[in-house]
C-alpha positions as CSV (number, residue, x, y, z in Angstrom):
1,X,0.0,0.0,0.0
2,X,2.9,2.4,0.8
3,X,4.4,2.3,-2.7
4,X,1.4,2.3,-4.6
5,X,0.7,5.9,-2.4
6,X,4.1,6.2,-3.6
7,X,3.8,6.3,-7.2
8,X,0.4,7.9,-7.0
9,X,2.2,11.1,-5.5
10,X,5.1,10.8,-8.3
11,X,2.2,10.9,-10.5
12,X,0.4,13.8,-9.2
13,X,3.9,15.5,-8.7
14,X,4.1,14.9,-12.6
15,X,1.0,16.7,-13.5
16,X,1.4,19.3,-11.3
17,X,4.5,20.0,-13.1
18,X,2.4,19.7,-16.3
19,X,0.4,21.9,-15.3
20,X,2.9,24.6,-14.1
21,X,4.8,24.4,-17.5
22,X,1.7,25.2,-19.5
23,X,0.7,27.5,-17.0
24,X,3.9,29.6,-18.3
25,X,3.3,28.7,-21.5
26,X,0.1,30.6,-21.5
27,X,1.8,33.8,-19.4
28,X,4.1,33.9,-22.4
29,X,1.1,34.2,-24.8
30,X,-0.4,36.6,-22.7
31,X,2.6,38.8,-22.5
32,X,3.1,39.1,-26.4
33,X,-0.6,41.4,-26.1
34,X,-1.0,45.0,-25.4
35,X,-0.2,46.3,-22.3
36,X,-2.9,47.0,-20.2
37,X,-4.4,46.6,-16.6
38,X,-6.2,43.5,-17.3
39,X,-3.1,41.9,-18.9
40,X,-0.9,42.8,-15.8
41,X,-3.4,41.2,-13.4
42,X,-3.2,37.9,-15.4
43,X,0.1,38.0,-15.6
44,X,0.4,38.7,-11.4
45,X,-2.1,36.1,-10.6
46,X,-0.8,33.5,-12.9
47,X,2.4,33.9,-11.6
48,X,1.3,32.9,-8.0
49,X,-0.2,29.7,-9.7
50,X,3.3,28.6,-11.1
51,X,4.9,29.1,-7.9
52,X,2.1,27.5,-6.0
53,X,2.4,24.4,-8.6
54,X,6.3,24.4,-8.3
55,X,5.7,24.1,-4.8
56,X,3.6,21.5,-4.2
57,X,4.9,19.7,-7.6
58,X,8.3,19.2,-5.1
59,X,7.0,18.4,-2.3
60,X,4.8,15.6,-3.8
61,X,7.9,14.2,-5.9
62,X,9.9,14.2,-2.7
63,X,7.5,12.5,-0.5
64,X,6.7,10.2,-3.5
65,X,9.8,9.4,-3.8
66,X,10.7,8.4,0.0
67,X,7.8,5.7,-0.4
68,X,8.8,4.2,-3.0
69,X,12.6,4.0,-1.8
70,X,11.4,2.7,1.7
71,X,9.3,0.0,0.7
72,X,10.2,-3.5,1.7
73,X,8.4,-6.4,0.1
């Protein structure tokens, strides 16, 4: 059970990587339109996204990755 919880957090660390590198991929085709207000904000709030993705991205793979290392059969 421990390294199947394992591998389902190395998983969910990999889409929320995914995620996070789209994420930035969709800033960058935000930035390339005019500049205004509305842009900004996107760009501001999308930013907190990545870094909250990053975040939890590593800690996920690094919890992940102690189960699956740990396990005895």
């Amino acid at each position: 059970m421990e390294r199947m919880i394992g591998i389902f957090q190395l998983l969910l660390s990999g889409v929320l990587g995914a995620m996070a590198l789209a994420t930035i991929v969709n800033m960058v085709l935000i930035a390339m339109r005019p500049e205004t207000i509305s842009v900004m904000n996107a760009f501001m709030g999308q930013l907190v996204v990545v870094i909250f993705l990053a975040v939890w991205s590593r800690i996920f793979f690094v919890k992940g990755q102690e189960r699956v290392r740990n396990y005895k059969s």
